[in-house]
FIKOLZA-1660 file (N, C-alpha, C; in steps of 0.1 Angstrom, whole numbers, plus 5000, padded with zeros to 4 digits):
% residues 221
   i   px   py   pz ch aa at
   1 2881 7023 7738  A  X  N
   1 2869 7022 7729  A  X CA
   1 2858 7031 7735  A  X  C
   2 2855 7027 7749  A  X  N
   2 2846 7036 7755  A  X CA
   2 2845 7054 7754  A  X  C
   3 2861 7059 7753  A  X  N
   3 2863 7071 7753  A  X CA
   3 2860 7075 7743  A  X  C
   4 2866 7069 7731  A  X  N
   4 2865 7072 7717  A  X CA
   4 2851 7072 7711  A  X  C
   5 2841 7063 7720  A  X  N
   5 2827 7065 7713  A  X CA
   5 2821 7077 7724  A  X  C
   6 2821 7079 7732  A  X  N
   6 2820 7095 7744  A  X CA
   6 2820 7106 7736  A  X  C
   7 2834 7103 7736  A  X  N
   7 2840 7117 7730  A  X CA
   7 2836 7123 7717  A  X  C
   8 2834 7111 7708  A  X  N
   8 2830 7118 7697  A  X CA
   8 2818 7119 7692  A  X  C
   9 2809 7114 7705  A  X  N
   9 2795 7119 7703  A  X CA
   9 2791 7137 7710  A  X  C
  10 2804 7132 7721  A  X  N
  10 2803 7146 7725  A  X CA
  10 2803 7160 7714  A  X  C
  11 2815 7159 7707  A  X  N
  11 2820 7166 7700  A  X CA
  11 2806 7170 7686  A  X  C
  12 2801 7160 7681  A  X  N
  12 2787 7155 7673  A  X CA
  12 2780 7172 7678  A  X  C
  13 2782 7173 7692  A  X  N
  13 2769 7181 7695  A  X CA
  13 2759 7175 7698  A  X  C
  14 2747 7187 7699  A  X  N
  14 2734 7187 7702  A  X CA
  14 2727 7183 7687  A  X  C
  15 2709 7171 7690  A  X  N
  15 2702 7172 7680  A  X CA
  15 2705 7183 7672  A  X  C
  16 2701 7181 7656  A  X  N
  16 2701 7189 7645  A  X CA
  16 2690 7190 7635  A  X  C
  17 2689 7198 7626  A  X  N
  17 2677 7194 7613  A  X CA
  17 2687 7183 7602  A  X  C
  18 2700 7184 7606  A  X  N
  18 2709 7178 7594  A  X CA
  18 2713 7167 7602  A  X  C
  19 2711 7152 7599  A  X  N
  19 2715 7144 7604  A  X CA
  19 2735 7141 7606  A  X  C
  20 2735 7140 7619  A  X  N
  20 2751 7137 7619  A  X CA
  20 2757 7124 7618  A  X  C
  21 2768 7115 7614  A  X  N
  21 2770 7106 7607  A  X CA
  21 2782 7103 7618  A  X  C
  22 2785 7091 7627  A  X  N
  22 2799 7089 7634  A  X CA
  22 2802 7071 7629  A  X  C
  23 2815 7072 7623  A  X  N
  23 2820 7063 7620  A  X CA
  23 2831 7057 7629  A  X  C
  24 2828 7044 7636  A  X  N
  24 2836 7033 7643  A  X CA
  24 2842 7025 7635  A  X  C
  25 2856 7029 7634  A  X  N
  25 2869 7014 7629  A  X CA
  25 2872 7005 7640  A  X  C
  26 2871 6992 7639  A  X  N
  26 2870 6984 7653  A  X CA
  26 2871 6976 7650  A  X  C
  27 2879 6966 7661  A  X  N
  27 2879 6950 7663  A  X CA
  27 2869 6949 7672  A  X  C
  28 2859 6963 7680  A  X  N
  28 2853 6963 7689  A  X CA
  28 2859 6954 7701  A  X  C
  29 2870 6951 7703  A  X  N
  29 2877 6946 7716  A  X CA
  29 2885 6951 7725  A  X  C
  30 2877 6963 7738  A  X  N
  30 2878 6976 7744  A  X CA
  30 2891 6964 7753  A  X  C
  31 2904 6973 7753  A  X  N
  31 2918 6969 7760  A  X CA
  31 2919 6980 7769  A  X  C
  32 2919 6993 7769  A  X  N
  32 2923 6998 7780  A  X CA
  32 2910 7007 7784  A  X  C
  33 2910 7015 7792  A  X  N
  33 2900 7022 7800  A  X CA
  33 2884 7010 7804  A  X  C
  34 2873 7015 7801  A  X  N
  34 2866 7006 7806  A  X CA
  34 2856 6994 7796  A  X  C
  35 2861 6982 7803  A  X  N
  35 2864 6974 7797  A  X CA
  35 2850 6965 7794  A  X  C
  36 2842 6969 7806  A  X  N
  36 2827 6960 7808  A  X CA
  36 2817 6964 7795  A  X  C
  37 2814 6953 7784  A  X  N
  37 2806 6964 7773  A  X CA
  37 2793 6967 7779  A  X  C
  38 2782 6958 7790  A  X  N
  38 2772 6967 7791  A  X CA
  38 2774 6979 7796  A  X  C
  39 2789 6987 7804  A  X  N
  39 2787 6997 7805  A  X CA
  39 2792 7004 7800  A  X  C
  40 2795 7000 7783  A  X  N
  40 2802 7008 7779  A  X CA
  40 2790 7014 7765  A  X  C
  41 2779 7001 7762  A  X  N
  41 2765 7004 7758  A  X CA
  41 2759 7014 7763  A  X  C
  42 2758 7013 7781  A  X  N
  42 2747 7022 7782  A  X CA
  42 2752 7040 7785  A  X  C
  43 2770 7038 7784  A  X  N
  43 2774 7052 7781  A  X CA
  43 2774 7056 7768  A  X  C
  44 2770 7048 7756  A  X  N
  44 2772 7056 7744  A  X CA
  44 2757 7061 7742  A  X  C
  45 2746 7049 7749  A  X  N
  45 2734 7055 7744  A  X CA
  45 2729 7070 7756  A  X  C
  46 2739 7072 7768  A  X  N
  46 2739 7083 7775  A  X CA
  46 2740 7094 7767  A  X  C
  47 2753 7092 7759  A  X  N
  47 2762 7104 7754  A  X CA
  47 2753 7112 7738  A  X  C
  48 2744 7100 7736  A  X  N
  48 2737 7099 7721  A  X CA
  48 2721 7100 7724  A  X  C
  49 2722 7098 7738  A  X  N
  49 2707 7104 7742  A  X CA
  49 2695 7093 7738  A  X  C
  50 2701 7082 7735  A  X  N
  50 2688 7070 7732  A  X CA
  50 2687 7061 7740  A  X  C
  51 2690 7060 7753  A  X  N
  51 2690 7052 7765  A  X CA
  51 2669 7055 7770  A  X  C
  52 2661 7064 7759  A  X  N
  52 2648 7065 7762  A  X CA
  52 2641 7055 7750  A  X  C
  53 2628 7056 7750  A  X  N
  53 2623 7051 7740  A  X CA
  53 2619 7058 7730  A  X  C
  54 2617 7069 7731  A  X  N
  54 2613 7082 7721  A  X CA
  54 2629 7089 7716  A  X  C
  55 2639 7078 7714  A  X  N
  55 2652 7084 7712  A  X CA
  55 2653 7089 7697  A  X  C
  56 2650 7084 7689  A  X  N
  56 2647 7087 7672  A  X CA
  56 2650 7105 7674  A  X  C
  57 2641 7109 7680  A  X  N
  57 2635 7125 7675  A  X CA
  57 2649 7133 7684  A  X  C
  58 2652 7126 7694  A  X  N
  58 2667 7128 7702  A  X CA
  58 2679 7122 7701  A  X  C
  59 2683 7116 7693  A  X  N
  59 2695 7113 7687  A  X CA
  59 2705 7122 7686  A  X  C
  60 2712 7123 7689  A  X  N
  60 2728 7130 7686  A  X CA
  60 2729 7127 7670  A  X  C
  61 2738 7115 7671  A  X  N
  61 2743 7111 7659  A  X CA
  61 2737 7099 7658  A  X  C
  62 2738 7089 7642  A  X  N
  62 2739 7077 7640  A  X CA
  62 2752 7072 7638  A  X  C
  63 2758 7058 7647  A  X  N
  63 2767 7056 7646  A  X CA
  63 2773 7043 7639  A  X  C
  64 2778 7043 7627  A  X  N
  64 2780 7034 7611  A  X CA
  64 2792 7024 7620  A  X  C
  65 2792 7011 7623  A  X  N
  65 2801 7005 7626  A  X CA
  65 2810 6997 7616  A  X  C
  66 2822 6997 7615  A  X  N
  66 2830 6991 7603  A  X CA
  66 2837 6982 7617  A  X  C
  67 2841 6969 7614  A  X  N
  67 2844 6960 7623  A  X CA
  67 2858 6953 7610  A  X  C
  68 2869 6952 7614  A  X  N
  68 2877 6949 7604  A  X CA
  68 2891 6936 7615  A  X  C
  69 2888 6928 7604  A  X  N
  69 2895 6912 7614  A  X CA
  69 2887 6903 7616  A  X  C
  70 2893 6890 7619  A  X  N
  70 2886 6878 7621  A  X CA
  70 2880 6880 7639  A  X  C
  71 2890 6881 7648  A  X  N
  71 2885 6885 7657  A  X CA
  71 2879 6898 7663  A  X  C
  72 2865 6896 7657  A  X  N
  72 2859 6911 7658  A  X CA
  72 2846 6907 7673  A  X  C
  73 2844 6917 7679  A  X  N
  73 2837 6915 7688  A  X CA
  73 2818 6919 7680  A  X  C
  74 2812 6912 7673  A  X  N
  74 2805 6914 7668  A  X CA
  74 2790 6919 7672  A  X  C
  75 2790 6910 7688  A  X  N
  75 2779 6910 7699  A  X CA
  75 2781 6928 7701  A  X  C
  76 2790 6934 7704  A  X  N
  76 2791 6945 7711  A  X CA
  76 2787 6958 7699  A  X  C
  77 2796 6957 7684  A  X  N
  77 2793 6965 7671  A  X CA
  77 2779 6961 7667  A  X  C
  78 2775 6947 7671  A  X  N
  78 2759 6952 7661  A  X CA
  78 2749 6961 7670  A  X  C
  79 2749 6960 7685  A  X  N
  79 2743 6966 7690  A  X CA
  79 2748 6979 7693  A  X  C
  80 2759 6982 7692  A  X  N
  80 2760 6998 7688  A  X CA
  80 2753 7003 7678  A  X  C
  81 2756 6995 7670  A  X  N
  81 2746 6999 7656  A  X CA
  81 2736 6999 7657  A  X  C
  82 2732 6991 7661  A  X  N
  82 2711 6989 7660  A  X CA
  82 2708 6998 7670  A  X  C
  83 2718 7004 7684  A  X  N
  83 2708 7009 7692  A  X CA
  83 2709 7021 7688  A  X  C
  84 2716 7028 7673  A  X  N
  84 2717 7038 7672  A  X CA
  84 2718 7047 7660  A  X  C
  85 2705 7035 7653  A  X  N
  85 2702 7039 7645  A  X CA
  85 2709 7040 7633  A  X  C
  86 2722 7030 7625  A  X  N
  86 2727 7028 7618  A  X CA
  86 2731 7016 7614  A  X  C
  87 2741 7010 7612  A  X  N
  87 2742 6998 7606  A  X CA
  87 2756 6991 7608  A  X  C
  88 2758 6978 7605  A  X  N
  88 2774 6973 7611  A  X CA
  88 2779 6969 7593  A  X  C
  89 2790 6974 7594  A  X  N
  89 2795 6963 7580  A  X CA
  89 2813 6961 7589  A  X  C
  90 2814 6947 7582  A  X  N
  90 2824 6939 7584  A  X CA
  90 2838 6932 7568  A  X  C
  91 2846 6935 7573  A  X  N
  91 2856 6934 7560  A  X CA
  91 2866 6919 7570  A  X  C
  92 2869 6910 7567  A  X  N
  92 2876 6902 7570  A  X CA
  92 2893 6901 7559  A  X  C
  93 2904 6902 7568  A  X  N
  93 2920 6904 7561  A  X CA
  93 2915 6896 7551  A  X  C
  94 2921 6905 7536  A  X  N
  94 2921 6899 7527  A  X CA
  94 2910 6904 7514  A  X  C
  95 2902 6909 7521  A  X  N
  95 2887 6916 7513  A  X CA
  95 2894 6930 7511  A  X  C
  96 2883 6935 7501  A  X  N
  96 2892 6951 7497  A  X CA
  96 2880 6960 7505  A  X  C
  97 2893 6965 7513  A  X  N
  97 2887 6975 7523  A  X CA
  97 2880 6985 7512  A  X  C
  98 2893 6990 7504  A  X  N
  98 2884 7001 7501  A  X CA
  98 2876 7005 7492  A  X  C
  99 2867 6990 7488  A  X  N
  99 2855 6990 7484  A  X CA
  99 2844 6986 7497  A  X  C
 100 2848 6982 7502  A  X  N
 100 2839 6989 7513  A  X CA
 100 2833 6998 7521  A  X  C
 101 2849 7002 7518  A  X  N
 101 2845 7022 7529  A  X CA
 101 2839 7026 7515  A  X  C
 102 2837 7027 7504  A  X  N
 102 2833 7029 7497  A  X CA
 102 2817 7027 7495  A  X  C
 103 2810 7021 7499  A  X  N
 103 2801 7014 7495  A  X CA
 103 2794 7017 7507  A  X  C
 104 2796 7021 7519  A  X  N
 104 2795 7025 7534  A  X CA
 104 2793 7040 7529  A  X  C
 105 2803 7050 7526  A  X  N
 105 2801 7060 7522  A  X CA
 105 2792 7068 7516  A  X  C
 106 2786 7057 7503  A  X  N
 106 2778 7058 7495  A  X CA
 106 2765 7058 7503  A  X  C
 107 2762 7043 7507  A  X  N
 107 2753 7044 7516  A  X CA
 107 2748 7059 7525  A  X  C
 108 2756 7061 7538  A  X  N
 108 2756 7070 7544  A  X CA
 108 2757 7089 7537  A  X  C
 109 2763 7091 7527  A  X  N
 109 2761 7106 7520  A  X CA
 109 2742 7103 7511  A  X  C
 110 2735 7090 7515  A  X  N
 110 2722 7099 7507  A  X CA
 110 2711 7091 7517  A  X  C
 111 2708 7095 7525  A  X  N
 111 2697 7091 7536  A  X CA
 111 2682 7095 7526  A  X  C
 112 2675 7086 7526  A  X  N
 112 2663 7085 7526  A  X CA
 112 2654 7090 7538  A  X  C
 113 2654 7080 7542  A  X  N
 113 2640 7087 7553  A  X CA
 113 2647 7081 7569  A  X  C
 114 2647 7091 7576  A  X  N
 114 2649 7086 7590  A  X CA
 114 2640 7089 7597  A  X  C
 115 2642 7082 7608  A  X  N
 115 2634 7084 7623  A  X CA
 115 2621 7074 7616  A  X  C
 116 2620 7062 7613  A  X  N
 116 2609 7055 7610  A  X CA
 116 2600 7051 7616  A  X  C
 117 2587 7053 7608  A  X  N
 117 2577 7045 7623  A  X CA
 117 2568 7036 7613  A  X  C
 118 2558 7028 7614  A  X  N
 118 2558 7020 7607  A  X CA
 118 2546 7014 7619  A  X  C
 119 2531 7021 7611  A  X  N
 119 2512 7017 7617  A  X CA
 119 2507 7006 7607  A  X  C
 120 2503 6995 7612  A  X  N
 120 2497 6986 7606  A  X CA
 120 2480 6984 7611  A  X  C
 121 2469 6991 7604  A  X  N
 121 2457 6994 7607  A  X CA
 121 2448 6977 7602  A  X  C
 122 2441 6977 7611  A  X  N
 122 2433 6963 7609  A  X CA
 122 2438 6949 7614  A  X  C
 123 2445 6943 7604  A  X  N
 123 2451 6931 7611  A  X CA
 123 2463 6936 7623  A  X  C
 124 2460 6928 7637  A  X  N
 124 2467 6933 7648  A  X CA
 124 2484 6926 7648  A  X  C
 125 2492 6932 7642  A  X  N
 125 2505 6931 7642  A  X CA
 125 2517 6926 7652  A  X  C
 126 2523 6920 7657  A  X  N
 126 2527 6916 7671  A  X CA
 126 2541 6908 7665  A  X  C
 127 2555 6908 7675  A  X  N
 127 2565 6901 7676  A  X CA
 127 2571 6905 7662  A  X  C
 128 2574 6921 7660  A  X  N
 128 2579 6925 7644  A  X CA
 128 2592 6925 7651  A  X  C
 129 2604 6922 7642  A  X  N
 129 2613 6923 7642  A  X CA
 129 2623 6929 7630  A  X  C
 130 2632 6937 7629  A  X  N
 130 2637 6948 7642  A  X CA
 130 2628 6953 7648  A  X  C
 131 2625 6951 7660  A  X  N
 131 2623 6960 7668  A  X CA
 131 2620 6976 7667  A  X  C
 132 2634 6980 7666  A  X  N
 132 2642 6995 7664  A  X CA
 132 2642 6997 7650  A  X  C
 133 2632 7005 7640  A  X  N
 133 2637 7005 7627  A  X CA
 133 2651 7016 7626  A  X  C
 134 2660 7009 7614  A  X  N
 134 2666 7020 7618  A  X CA
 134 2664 7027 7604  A  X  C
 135 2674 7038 7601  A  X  N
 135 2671 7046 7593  A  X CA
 135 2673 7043 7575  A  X  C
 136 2672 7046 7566  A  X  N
 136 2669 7037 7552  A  X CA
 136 2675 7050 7543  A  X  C
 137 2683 7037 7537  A  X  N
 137 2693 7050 7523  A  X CA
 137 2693 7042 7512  A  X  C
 138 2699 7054 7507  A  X  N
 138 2695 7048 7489  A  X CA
 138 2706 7036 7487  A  X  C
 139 2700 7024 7480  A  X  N
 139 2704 7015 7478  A  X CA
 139 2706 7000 7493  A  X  C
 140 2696 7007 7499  A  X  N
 140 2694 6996 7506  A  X CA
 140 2677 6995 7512  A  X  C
 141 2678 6985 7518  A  X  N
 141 2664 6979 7521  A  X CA
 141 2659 6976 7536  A  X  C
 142 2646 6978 7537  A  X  N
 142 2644 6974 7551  A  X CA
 142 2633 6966 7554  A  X  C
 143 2637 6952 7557  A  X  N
 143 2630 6940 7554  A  X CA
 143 2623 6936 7573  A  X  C
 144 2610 6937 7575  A  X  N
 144 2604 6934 7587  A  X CA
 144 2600 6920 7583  A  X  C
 145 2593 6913 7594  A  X  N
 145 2589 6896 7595  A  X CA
 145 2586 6899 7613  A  X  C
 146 2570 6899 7611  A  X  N
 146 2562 6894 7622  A  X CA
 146 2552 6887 7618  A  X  C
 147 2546 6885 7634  A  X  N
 147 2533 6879 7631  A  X CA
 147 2515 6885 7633  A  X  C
 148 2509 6878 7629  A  X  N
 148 2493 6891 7625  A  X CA
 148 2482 6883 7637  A  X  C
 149 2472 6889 7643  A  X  N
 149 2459 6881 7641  A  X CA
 149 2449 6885 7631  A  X  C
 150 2439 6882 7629  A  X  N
 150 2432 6887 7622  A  X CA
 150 2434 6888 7610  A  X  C
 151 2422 6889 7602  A  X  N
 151 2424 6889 7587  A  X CA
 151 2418 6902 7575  A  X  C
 152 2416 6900 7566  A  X  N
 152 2408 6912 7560  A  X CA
 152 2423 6923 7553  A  X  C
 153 2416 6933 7547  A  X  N
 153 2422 6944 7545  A  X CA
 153 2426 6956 7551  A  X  C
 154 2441 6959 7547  A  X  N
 154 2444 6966 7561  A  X CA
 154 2453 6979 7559  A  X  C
 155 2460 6989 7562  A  X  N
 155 2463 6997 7558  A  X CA
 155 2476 6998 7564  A  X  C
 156 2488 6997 7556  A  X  N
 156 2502 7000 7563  A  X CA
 156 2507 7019 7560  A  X  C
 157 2515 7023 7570  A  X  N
 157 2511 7036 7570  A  X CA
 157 2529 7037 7573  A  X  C
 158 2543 7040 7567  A  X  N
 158 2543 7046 7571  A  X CA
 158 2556 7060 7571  A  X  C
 159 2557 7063 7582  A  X  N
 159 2563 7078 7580  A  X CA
 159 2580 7082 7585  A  X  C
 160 2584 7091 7583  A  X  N
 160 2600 7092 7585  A  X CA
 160 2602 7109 7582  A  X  C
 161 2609 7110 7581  A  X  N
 161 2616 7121 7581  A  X CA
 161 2623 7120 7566  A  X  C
 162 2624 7132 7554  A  X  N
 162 2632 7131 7545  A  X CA
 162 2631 7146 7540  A  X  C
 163 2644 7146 7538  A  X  N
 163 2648 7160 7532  A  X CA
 163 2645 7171 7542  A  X  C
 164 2642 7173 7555  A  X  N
 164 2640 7179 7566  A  X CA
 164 2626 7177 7568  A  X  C
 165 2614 7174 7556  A  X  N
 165 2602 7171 7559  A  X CA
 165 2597 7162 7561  A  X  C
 166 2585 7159 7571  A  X  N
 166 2576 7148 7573  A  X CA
 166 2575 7144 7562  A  X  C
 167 2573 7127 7553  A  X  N
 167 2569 7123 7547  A  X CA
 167 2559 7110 7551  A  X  C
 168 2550 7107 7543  A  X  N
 168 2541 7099 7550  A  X CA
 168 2536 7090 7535  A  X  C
 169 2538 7077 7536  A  X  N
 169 2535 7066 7528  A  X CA
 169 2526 7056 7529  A  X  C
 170 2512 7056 7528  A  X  N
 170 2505 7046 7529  A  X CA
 170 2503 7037 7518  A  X  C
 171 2504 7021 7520  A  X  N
 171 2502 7008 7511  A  X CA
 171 2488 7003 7517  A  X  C
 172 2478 6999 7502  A  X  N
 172 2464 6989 7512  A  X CA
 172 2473 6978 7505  A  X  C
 173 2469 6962 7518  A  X  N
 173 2478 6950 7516  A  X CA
 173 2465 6946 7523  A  X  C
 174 2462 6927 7519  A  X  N
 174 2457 6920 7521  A  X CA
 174 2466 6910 7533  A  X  C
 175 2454 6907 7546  A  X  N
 175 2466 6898 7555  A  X CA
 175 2455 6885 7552  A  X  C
 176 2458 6873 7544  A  X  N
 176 2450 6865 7544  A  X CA
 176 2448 6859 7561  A  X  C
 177 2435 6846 7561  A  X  N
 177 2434 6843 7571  A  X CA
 177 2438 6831 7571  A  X  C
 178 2448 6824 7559  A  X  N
 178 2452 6813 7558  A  X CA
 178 2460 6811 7545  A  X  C
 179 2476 6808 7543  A  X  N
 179 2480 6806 7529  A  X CA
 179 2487 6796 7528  A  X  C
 180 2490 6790 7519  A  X  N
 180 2498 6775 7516  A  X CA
 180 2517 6788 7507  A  X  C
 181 2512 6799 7506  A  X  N
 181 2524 6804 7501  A  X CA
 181 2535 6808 7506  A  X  C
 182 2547 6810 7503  A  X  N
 182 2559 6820 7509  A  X CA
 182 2558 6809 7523  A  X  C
 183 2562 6798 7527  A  X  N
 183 2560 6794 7534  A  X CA
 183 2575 6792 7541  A  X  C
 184 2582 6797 7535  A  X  N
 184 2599 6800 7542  A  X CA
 184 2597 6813 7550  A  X  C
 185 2587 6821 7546  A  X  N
 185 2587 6834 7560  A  X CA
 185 2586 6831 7574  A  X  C
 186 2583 6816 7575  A  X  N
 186 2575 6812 7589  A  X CA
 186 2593 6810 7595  A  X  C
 187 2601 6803 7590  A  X  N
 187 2613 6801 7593  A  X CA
 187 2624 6815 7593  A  X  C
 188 2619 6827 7585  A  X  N
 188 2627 6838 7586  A  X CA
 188 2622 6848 7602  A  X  C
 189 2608 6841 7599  A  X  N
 189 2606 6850 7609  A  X CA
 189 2610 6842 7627  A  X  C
 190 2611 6831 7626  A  X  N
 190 2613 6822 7637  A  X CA
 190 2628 6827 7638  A  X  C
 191 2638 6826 7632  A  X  N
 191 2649 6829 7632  A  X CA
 191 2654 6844 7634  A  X  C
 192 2646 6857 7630  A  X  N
 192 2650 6867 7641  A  X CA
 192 2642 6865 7656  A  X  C
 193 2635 6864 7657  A  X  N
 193 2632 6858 7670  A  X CA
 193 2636 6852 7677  A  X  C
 194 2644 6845 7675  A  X  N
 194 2654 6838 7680  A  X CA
 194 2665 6845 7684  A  X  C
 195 2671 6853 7679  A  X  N
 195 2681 6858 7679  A  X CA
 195 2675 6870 7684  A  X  C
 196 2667 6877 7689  A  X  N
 196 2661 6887 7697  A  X CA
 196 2659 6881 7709  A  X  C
 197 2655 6868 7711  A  X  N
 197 2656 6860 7724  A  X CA
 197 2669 6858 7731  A  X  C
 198 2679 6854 7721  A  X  N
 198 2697 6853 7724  A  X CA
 198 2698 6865 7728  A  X  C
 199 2696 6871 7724  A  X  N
 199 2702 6888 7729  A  X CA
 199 2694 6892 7742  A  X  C
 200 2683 6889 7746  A  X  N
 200 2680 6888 7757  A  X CA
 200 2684 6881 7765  A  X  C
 201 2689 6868 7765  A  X  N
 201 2700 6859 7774  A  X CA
 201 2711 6867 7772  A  X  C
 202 2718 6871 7764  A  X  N
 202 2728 6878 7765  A  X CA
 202 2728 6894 7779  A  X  C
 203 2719 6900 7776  A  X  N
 203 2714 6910 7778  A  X CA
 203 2714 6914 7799  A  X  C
 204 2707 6903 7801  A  X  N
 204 2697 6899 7810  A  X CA
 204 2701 6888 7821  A  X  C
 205 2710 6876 7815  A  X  N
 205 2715 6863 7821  A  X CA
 205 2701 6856 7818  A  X  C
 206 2709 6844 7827  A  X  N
 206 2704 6830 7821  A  X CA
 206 2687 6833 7825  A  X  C
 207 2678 6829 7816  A  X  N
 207 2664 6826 7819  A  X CA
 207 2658 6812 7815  A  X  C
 208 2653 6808 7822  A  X  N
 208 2643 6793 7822  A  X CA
 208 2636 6792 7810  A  X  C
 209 2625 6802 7810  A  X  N
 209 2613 6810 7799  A  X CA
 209 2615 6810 7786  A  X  C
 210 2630 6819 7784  A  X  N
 210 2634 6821 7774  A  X CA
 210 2646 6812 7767  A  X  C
 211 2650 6805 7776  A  X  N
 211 2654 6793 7769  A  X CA
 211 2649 6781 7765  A  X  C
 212 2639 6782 7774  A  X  N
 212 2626 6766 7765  A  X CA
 212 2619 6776 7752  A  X  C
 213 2616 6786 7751  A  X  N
 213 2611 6792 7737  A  X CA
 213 2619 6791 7729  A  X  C
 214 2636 6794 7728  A  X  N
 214 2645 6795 7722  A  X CA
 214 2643 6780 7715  A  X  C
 215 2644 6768 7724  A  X  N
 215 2642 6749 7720  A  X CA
 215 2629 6751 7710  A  X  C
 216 2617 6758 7719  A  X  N
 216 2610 6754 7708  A  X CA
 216 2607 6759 7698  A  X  C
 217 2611 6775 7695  A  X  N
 217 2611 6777 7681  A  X CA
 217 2622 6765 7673  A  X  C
 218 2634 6766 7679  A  X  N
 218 2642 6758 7670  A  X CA
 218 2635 6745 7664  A  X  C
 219 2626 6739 7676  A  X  N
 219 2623 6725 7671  A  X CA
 219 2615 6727 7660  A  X  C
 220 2605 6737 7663  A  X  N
 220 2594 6737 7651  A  X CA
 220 2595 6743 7637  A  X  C
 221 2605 6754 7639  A  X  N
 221 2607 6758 7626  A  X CA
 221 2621 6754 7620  A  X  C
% end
């Protein structure tokens, strides 16, 4: 597994103006050569040049994970995917594959806008999750959940890359300073956070800190 995602980022080349596309078929459960996934993470984002934080504009490729079986290593495929700027889909025996690769396909032949960034002017924005936006195609969505201080009107801004040109999108949105509405976001957003914290225990090992946070988001939301 390790070699197979190496090699074929090697092969990918150098950055381009035309984005490159590498597709993973996987139970993601690395059997021979090297077997440890953090170091099998931090060779792909070697070989793919995102092991920086300014990796977007240096990316090799985006790499599309397809994960196929009950026992799929899912911990290891989603963060191939998120750290690289594409996406995981999953087919379990019995589902029709090939409306999936289908549907994956489709996805991937019409990119919208990559390399995303995403300025929130006025209300001060904090704990957005994803993190890493990744890249946005036709017929899908890219759904954030943080949290704000401050109130008033504010200006969301923002920009990507499409059709080889900069594009730039600004929305004016209101961040109230108090609502009784949508009051299931408090729980969507407690819940990637959560799971951004897991992945930091995963990540990292065991922490004190972040496992009483983990208790008390659960308790409260």
């Amino acid at each position: 597994l390790n070699d197979a995602l190496v090699q074929s980022l090697e092969l990918a080349g150098k950055p381009g103006e035309r984005p490159k596309m590498v597709i993973l078929l996987t139970d993601g459960l690395p059997t021979a050569g090297e077997r440890d996934l953090e170091t099998i993470l931090k060779n792909v984002a070697k070989a793919n040049h995102t092991q920086e934080k300014n990796e977007a504009e240096e990316r090799v490729a985006r790499m599309f994970v397809f994960g196929v079986g009950d026992d799929v290593n899912t911990h290891l495929l989603d963060r191939v995917a998120d750290g690289n700027g594409a996406s995981s889909n999953y087919v379990r025996p019995g589902e029709d594959i090939e409306a999936a690769v289908s549907s994956l396909y489709s996805k991937m032949s019409h990119p919208v806008l990559s390399n995303l960034k995403l300025k929130i002017d006025g209300a001060r924005a904090h704990d957005i999750y994803p993190q890493k936006l990744p890249d946005l195609f036709v017929g899908s969505q890219l759904v954030l959940v943080g949290r704000y201080d401050g109130s008033g009107q504010s200006a969301i801004t923002l920009t990507g890359t499409g059709a080889g040109q900069e594009r730039e999108f600004t929305y004016e949105a209101t961040f109230p300073a108090e609502t009784a509405g949508n009051a299931f976001l408090a729980r969507v957003w407690a819940g990637r956070r959560i799971g951004h914290l897991l992945d930091e225990l995963r990540l990292h090992g065991d922490d004190k800190e972040i496992r009483e946070e983990v208790v008390r988001l659960a308790m409260k939301f």
